[in-house]
C-alpha positions as CSV (number, residue, x, y, z in Angstrom):
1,X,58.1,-95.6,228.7
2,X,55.2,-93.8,226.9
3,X,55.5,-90.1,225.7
4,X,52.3,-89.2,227.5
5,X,54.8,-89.4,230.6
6,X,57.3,-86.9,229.6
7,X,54.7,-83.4,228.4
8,X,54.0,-80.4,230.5
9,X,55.5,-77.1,231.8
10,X,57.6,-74.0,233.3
11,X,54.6,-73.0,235.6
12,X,52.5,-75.6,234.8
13,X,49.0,-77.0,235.7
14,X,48.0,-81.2,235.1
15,X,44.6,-82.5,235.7
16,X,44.2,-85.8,235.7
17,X,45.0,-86.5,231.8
18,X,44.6,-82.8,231.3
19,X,47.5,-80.1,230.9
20,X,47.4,-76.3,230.4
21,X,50.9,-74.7,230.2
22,X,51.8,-71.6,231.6
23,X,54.2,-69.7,230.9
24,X,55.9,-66.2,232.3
25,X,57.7,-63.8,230.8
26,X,59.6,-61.2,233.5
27,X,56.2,-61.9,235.2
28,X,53.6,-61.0,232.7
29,X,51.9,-64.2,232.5
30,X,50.4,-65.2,229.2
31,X,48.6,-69.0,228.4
32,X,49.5,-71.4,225.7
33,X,47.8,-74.9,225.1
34,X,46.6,-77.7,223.3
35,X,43.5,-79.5,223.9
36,X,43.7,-83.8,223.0
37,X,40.8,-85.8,222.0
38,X,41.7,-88.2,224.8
39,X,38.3,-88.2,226.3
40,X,35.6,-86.4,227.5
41,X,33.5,-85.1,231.2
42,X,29.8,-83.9,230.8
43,X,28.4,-80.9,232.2
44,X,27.0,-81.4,236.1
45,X,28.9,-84.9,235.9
46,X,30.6,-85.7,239.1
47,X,34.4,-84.8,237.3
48,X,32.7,-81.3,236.5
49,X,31.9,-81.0,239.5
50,X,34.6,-81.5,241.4
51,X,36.9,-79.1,238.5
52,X,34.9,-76.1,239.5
53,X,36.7,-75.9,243.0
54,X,40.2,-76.2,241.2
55,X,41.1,-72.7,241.3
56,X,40.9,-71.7,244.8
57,X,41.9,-75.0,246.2
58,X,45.2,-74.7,244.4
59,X,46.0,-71.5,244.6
60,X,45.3,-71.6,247.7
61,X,47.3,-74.8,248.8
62,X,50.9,-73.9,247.0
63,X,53.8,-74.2,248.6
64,X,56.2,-71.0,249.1
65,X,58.6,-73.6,246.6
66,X,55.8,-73.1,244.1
67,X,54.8,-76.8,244.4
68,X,51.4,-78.1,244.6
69,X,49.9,-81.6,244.2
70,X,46.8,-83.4,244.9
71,X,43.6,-86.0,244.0
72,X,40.2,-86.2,244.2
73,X,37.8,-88.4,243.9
74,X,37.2,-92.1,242.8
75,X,37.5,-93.9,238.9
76,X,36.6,-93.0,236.8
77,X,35.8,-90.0,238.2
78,X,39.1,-89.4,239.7
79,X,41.3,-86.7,238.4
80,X,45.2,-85.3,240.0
81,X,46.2,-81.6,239.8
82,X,49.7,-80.7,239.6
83,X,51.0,-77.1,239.7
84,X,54.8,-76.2,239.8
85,X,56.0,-72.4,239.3
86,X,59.0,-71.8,237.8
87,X,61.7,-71.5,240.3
88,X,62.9,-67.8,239.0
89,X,59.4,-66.5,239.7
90,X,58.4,-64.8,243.0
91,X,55.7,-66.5,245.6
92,X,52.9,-64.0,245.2
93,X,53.5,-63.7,241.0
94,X,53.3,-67.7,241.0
95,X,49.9,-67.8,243.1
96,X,48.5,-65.3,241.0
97,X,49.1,-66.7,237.8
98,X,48.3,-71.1,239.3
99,X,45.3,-69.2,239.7
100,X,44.7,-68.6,236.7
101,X,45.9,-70.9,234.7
102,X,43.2,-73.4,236.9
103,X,40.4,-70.7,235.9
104,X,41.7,-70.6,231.8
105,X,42.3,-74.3,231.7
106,X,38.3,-75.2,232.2
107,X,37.6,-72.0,229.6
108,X,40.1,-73.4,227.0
109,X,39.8,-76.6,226.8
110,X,35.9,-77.9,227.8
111,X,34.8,-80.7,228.8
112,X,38.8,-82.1,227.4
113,X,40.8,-84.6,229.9
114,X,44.5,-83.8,228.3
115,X,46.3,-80.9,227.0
116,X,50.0,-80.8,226.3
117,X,52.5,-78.0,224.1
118,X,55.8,-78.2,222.9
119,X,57.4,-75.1,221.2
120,X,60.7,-74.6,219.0
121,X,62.3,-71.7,216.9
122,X,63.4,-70.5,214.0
123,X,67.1,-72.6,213.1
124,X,71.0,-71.4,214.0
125,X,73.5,-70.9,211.3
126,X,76.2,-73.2,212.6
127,X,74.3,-76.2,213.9
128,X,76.8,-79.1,215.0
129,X,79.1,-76.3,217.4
130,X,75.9,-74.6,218.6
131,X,74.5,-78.1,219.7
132,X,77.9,-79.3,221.2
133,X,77.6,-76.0,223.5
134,X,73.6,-76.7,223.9
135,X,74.6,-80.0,225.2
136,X,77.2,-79.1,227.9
137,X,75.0,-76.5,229.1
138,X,71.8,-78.6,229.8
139,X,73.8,-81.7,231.0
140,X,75.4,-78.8,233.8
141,X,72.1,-77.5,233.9
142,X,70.4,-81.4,234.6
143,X,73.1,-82.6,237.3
144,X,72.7,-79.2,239.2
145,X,68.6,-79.3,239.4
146,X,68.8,-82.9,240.2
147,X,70.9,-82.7,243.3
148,X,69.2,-79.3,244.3
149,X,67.6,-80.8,247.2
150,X,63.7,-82.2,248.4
151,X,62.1,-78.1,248.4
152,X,63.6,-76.9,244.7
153,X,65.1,-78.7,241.7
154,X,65.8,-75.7,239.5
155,X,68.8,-74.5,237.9
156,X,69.1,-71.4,235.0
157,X,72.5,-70.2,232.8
158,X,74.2,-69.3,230.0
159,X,76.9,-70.2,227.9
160,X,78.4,-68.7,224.9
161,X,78.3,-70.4,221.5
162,X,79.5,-69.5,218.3
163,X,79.7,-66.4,216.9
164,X,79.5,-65.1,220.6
165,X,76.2,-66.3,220.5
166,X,74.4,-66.9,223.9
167,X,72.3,-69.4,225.1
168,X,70.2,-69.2,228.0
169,X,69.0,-72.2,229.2
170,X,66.4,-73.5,232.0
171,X,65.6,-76.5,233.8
172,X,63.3,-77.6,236.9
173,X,62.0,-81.2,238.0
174,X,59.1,-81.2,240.7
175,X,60.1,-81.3,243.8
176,X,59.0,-85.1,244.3
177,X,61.4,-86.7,242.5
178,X,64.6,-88.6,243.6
179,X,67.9,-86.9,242.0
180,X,68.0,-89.7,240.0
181,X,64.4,-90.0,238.6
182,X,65.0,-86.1,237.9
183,X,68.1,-86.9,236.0
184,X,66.1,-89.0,234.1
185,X,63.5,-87.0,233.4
186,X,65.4,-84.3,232.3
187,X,67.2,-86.8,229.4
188,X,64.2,-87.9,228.3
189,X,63.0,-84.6,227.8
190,X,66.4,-83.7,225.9
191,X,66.1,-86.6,223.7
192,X,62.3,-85.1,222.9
193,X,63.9,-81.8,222.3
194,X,66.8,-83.3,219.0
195,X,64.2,-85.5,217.5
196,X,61.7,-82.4,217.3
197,X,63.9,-79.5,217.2
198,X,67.2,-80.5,216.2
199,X,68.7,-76.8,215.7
200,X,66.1,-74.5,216.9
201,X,66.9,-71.2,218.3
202,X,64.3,-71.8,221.3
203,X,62.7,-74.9,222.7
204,X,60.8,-75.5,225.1
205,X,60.0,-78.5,226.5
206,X,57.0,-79.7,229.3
207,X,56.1,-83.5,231.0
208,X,54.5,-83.9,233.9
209,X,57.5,-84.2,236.5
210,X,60.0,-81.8,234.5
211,X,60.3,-78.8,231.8
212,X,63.6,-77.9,229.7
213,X,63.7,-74.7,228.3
214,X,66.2,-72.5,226.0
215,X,66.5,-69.3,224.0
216,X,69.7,-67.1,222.3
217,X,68.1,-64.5,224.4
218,X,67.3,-63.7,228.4
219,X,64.1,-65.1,229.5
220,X,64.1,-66.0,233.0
221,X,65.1,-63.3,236.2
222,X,68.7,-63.7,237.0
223,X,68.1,-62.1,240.2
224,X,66.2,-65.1,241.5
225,X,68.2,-67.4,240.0
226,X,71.1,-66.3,242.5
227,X,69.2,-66.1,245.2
228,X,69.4,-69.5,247.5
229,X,66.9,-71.5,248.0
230,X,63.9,-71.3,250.5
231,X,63.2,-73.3,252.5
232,X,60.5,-74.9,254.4
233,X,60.0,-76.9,258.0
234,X,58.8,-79.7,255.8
235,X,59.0,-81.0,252.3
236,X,55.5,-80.2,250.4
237,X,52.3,-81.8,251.5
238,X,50.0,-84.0,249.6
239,X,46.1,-82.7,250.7
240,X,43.1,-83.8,249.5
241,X,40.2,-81.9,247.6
242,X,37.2,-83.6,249.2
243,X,36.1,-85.8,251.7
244,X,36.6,-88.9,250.7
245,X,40.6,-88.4,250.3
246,X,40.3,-87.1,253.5
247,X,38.8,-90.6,254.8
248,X,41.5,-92.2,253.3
249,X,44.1,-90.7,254.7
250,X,42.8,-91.4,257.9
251,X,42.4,-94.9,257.4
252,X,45.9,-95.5,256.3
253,X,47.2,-93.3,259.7
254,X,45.2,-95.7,261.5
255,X,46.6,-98.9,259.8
256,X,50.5,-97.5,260.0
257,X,49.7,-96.7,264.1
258,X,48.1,-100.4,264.5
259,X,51.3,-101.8,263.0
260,X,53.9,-99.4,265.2
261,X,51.9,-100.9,267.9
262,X,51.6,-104.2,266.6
263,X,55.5,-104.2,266.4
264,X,56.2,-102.0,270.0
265,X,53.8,-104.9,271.9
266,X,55.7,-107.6,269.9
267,X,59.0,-106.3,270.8
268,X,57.9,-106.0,275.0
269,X,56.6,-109.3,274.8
270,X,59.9,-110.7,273.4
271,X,62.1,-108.2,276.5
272,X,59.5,-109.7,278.8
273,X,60.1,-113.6,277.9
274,X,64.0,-113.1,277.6
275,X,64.4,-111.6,281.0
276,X,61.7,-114.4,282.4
277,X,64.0,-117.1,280.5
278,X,67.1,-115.2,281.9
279,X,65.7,-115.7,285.5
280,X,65.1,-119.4,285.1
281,X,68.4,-120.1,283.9
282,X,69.7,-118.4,286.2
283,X,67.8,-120.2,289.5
284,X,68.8,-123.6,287.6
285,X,72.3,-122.6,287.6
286,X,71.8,-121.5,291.1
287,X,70.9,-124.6,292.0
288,X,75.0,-125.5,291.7
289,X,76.9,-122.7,293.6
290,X,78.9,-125.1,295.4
291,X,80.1,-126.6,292.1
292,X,80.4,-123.3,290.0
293,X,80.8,-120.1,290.7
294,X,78.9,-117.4,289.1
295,X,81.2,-114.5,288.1
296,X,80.5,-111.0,288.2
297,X,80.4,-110.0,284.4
298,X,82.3,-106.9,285.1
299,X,85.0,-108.6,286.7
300,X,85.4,-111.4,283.6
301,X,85.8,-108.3,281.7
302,X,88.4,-106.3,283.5
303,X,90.3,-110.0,283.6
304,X,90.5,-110.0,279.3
305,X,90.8,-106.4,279.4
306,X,87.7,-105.7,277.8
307,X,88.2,-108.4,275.8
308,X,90.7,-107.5,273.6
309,X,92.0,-109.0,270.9
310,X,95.1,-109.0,272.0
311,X,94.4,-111.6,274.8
312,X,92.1,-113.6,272.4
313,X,92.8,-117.6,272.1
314,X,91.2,-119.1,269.1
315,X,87.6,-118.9,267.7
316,X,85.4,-121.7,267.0
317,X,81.6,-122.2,265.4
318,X,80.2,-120.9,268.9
319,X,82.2,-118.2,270.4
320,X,85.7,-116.9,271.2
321,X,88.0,-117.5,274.0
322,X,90.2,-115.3,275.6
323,X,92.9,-115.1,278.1
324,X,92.4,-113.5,281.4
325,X,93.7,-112.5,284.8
326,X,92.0,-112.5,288.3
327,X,92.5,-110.1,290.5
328,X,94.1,-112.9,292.4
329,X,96.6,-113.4,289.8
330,X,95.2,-116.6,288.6
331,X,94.8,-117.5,284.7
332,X,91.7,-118.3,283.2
333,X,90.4,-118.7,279.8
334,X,87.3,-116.9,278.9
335,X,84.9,-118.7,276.1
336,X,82.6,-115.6,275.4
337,X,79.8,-116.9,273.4
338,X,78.5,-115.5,270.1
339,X,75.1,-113.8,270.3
340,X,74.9,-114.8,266.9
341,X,75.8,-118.6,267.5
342,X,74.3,-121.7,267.1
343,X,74.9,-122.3,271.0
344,X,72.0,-120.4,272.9
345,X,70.8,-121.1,276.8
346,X,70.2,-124.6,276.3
347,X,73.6,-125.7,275.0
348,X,75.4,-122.9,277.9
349,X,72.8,-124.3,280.5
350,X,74.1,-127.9,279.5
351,X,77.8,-127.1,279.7
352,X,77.1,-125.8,283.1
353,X,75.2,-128.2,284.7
354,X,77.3,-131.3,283.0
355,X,81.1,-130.1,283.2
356,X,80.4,-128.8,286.7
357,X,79.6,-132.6,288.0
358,X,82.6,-133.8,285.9
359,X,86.1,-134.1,287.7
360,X,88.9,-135.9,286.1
361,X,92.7,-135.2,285.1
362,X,91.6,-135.5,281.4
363,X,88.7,-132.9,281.9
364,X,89.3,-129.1,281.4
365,X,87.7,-127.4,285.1
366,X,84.8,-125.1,284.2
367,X,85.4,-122.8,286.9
368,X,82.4,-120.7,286.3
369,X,80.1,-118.9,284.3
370,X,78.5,-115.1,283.9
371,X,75.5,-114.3,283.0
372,X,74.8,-110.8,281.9
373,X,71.6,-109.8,279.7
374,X,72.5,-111.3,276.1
375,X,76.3,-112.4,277.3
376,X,76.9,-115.9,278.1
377,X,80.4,-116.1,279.3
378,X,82.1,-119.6,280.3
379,X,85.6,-119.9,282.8
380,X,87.3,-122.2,282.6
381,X,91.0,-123.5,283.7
382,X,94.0,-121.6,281.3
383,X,95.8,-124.3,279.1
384,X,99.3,-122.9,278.3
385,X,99.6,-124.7,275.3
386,X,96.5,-124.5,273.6
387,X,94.7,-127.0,271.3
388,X,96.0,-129.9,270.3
389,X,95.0,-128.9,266.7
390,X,97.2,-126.1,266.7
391,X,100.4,-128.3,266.8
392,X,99.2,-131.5,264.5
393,X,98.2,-129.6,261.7
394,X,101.1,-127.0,262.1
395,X,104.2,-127.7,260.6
396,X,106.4,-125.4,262.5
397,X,104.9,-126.9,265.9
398,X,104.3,-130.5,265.0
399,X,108.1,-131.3,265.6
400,X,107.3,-130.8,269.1
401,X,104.9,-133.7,269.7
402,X,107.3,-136.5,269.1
403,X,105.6,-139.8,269.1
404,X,105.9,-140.1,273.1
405,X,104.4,-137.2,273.6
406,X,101.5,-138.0,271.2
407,X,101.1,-141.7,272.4
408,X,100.4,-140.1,275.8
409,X,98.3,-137.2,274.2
410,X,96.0,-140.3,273.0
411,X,95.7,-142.6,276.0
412,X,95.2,-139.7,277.6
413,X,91.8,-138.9,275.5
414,X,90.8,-142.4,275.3
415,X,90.9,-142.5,280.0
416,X,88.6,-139.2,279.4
417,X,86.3,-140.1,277.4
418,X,85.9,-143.1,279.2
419,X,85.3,-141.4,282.6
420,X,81.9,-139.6,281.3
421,X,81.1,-142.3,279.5
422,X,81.3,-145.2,282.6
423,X,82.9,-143.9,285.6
424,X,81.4,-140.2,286.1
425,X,78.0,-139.6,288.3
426,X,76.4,-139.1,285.1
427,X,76.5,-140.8,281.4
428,X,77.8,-138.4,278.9
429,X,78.1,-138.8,275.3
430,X,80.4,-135.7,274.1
431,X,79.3,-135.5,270.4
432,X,82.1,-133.0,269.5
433,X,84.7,-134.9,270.0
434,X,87.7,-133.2,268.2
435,X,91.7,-132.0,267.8
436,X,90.8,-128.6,268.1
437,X,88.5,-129.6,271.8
438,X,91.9,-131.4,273.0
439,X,93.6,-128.7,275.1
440,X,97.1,-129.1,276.5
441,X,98.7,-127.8,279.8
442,X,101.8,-126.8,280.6
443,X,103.2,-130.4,280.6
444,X,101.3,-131.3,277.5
445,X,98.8,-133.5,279.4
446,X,95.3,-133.4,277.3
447,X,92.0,-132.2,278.7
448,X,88.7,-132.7,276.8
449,X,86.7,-129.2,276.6
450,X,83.5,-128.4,275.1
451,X,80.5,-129.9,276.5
452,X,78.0,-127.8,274.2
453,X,76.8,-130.7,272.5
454,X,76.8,-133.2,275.1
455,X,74.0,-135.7,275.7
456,X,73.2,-137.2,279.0
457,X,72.1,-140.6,279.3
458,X,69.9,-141.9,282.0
459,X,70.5,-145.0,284.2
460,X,70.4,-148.6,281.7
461,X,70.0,-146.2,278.9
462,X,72.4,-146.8,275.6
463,X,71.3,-145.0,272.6
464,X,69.2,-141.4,272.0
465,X,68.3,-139.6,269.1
466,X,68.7,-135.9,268.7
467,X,66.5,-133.3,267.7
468,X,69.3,-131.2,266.8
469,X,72.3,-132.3,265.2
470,X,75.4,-130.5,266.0
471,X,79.5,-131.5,265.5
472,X,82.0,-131.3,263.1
473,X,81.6,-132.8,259.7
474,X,84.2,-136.0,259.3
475,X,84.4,-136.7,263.1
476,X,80.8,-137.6,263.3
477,X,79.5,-141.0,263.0
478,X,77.2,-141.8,260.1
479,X,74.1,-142.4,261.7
480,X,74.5,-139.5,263.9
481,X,75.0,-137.4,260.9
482,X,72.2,-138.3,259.0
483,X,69.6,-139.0,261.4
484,X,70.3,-138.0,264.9
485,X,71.1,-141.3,266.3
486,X,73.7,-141.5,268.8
487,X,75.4,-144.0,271.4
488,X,78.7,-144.2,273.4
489,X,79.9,-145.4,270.4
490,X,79.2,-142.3,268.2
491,X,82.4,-140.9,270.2
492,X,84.2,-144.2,269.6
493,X,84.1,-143.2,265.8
494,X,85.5,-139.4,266.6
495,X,88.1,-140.8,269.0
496,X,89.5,-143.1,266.1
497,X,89.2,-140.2,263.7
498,X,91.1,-138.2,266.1
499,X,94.1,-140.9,266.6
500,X,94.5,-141.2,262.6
501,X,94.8,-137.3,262.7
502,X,97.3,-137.6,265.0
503,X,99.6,-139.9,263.6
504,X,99.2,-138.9,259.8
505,X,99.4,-134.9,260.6
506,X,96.8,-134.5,258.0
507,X,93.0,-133.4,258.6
508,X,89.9,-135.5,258.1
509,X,88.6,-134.2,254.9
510,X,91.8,-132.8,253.5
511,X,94.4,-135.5,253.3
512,X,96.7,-134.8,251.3
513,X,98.8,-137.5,248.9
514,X,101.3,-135.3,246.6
515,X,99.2,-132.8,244.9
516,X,96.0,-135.0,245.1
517,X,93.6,-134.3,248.5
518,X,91.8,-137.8,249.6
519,X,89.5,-138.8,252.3
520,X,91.9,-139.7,255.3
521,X,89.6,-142.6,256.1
522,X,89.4,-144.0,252.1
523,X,93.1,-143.7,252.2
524,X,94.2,-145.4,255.5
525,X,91.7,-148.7,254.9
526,X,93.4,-148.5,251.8
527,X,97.0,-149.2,253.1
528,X,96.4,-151.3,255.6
529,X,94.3,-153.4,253.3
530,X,97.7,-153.6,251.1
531,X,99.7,-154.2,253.6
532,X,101.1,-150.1,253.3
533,X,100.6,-148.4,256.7
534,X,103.9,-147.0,257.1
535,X,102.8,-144.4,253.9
536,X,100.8,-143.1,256.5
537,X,102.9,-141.9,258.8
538,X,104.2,-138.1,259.7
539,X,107.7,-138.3,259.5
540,X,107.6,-135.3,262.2
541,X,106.7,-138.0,264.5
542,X,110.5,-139.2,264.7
543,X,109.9,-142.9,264.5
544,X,112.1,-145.2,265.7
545,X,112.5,-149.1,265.0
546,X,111.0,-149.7,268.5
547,X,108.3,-147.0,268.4
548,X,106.9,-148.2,264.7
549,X,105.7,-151.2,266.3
550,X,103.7,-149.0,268.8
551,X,102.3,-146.4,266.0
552,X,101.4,-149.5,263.9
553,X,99.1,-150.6,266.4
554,X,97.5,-147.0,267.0
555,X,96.5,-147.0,263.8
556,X,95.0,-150.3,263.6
557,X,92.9,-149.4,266.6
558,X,92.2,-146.0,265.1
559,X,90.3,-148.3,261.9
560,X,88.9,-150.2,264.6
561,X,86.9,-147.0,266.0
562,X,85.8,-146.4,262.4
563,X,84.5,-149.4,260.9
564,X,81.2,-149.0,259.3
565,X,79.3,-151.0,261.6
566,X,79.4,-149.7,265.2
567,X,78.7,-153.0,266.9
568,X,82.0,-154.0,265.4
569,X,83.4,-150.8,266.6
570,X,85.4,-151.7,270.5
571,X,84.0,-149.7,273.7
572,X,86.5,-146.9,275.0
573,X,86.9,-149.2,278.0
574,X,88.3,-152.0,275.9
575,X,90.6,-149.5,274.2
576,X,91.8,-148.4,277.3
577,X,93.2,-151.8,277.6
578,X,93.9,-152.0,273.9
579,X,96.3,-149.4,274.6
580,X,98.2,-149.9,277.4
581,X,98.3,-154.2,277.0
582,X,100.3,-154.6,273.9
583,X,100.0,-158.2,273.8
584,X,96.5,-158.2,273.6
585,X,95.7,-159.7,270.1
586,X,93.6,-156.9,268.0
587,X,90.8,-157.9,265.7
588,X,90.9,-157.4,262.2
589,X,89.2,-154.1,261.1
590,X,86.2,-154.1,258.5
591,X,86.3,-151.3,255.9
592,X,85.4,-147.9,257.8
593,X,82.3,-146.0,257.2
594,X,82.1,-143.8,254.1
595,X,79.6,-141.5,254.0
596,X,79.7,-140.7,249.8
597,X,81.0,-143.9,248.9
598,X,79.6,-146.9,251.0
599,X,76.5,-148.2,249.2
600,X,75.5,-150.0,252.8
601,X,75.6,-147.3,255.0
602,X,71.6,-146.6,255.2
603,X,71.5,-150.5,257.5
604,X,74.4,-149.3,259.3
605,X,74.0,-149.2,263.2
606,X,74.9,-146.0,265.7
């Protein structure tokens, strides 16, 4: 930061690049200056010109805080005037005496364009305890001016020294500045004051935005000093000294009113196409009452009690699900969708219109929707047990799915997900196929929820590609993944990823061998390939003689739904059968599809 930044005064005067300081003592004003060779005006130039109506314009314009500031004119006839009073000085004194100092500062310094003073004093005796006081008093002195608010940063004390010496000390910012750009003002001007007058008596120091002042004796008016400050209806105005500022000024109003309007008819246009997409969704969902009930949004939220946390299910990526009451006394579960989700009205319209066609035992019923300005709100049956995730991957409630219960937890799944994907009125390829999407009812019978994603498929129609990909990272299949291709076999590969889960206990991407995490699908080809499945396992599953057999096979299906190739990869109709005939020969897996590892997978099919 240059020094040029840091001079000027206690009631001070700056034009352009010039500065007269002016200084009052109890309110007898009296001028000091210095004139810079820093450039020079001509007489009846343009700059001289505009200088001659300095002194009534600014005396004129001055705030009752003593503040003034203001331009004129264009480069490089272009000059600012800055006038600050001291703050211990009264209104009418201050006008007086910007008035002239703006009349002495053409008379004392012609045709100049910068002035500056600094002024020191003859030396203390005892310098180091005398500048240890000095210091407290202007660092009390700096934090008190800094934070004195937008109309005044002034503040004026004393403090006694050695020898019951006093020092008096002054210091002021303009009123422009942030606290913190005053704070720093006022160091810089400290760290002018040691270099130049290490040990004076009296210093005073002036820069444009603050002054620092102090003496062993009184020199400001205590009785202003106590005196609050005044204050005004608004912080000190910037006005123009000619015309042309004055054109300025109106052409920036008019740009910042264009852009409040600019923004105002952006924002109506954006109410006006969410209500008229609001409406459409809503006469498309309308176009289903007999199939799903629209809910009053008032009444889904006296069911979860304003949807309290107390009566909240689980969370996922879209939304969170709560439990609720009907008036009738019957139990629903309440998905409430994020407004910040990736699920907006296309995926909600799709979960309508799909699961309210869908009816099967393996199906969670959506029992309705609400619709109310930004909230998207989903019923659906209540699920006493939850999601099957919450037991598998918990090892305080995995001992409650004993093999049995898990067998029929995966035929289950595997008679779902072929009803939408054969049997329904409609094609459906789920997409999000997953633990935490298995819910469980009382008895522990699985239901598939979460039709979000979904994809329908026309009549004869057996693959699609997606313009947006959505699932869960390790249940979807490669090609889907990567570049949006999908089939009924994309939720072939989930439903296989979903049986290992289940018999292993461990997640997809965090399978863990002792204290070393693997891929659960590098891990399992691995085994079987040496002839090792029964390291895969979960010994919560309680297997017996009889049931190993029957896990055994799971898993080899389960490696059949992953295999790298999905033409290889069995229909969920032929699983059906694979799992209830077990003396159906099964083929012999290929290695599954790894999506780091597998140097093939770019020619691998969906």
């Amino acid at each position: 930061m240059s020094f040029w930044k840091w001079l000027i005064p206690f009631i001070f005067l700056v034009l352009t690049n010039l500065v007269v300081i002016v200084n009052s003592q109890y309110l007898s004003p009296y001028f000091r200056h210095q004139c810079l060779n820093n450039g020079n005006y001509t007489t009846n130039s343009t700059y001289h010109t505009n200088l001659n109506s300095l002194p009534s314009s600014v005396s004129s314009n001055i705030d009752i805080n003593g503040f003034y500031y203001s331009s004129v004119g264009e480069n490089p006839d272009r000059f600012n005037a800055i006038a600050l009073c001291r703050g211990d000085i009264q209104f009418d004194k201050c006008r007086s005496c910007v008035y002239n100092a703006a009349r002495s500062i053409l008379q004392l310094c012609p045709y100049q364009k910068q002035a500056f003073q600094a002024r020191e004093d003859e030396n203390v005796t005892n310098r180091d305890q005398f500048n240890q006081e000095l210091r407290t008093l202007l660092d009390s002195l700096r934090s008190q001016a800094a934070h004195g608010g937008p109309l005044k940063k002034f503040a004026a004390a004393k403090r006694t020294a050695t020898n019951f010496q006093t020092i008096y000390g002054l210091v002021q910012c303009t009123p422009d500045l942030t606290a913190q750009d005053c704070s720093n003002c006022l160091i810089q001007a400290a760290k002018l004051m040691a270099e130049c007058c290490n040990g004076a008596k009296g210093v005073r120091i002036h820069t444009p935005s603050c002054c620092l002042r102090y003496r062993t004796y009184p020199f400001f008016n205590n009785s202003m000093v106590d005196q609050p400050q005044r204050m005004m209806p608004m912080p000190p105005v910037i006005k123009p000294l000619a015309g042309k500022n004055a054109n300025k000024s109106r052409t920036i109003i008019i740009i910042i009113v264009s852009i409040v309007l600019g923004l105002i008819l952006v924002l109506c246009i954006r109410i006006v196409l969410r209500m008229r997409q609001q409406r459409k969704l809503e006469e498309k969902l309308g176009t289903n009452n007999d199939k799903c009930l629209q809910y009053d949004f008032c009444t889904i939220r006296a069911a979860t009690d304003n949807f309290s946390d107390v009566n909240k299910l689980g969370q996922g990526g879209f939304g969170i699900v709560y439990r609720g009451e009907l008036p009738n006394g019957q139990e629903i579960a309440v998905k409430r969708l994020s407004r910040d989700s990736g699920q907006g009205d296309l995926e909600f319209k799709n979960e309508v219109l799909l699961v309210a066609r869908l009816q099967h035992r393996n199906l969670v019923s959506l029992l309705g929707f609400s619709l109310e300005k930004s909230e998207r709100i989903l019923v659906y049956e209540f699920m006493q047990n939850g999601s099957l995730d919450h037991f598998i991957f918990d090892p305080i409630k995995r001992p409650y799915l004993d093999w049995d219960r898990c067998y029929k937890i995966i035929r289950g799944v595997a008679g779902g997900v072929l009803y939408i994907h054969e049997d329904s009125q409609v094609r459906i390829i789920h997409l999000d196929l997953k633990a935490s999407n298995i819910l469980l009812d009382g008895d522990n019978n699985p239901k598939i929820s979460d039709f979000g994603m979904a994809r329908l498929f026309v009549e004869d129609e057996t693959q699609g590609n997606a313009s947006k990909i959505g699932g869960t990272p390790g249940y979807m299949a490669p090609k889907y993944a990567m570049h949006g291709h999908f089939s009924v076999k994309s939720d072939v590969f989930s439903f296989g990823v979903l049986v290992l889960e289940i018999i292993t206990g461990q997640r997809i991407n965090s399978y863990q061998n002792g204290n070393r995490v693997k891929s659960l699908l590098n891990f399992a080809w691995k085994n079987w390939h040496e002839g090792t499945t029964t390291n895969l396992i979960d010994p919560a599953l309680g297997a017996s003689s009889t049931s190993l057999q029957d896990i055994v096979r799971c898993l080899h299906i389960g490696l059949l739904c992953v295999q790298e190739s999905a033409a290889d990869r069995p229909t969920m109709a032929m699983l059906v059968v694979m799992l209830s005939n077990f003396s159906l020969n099964l083929p012999t897996p290929s290695q599954p599809a790894f999506f780091m590892s597998s140097p093939d997978i770019s020619s691998s099919t969906i």
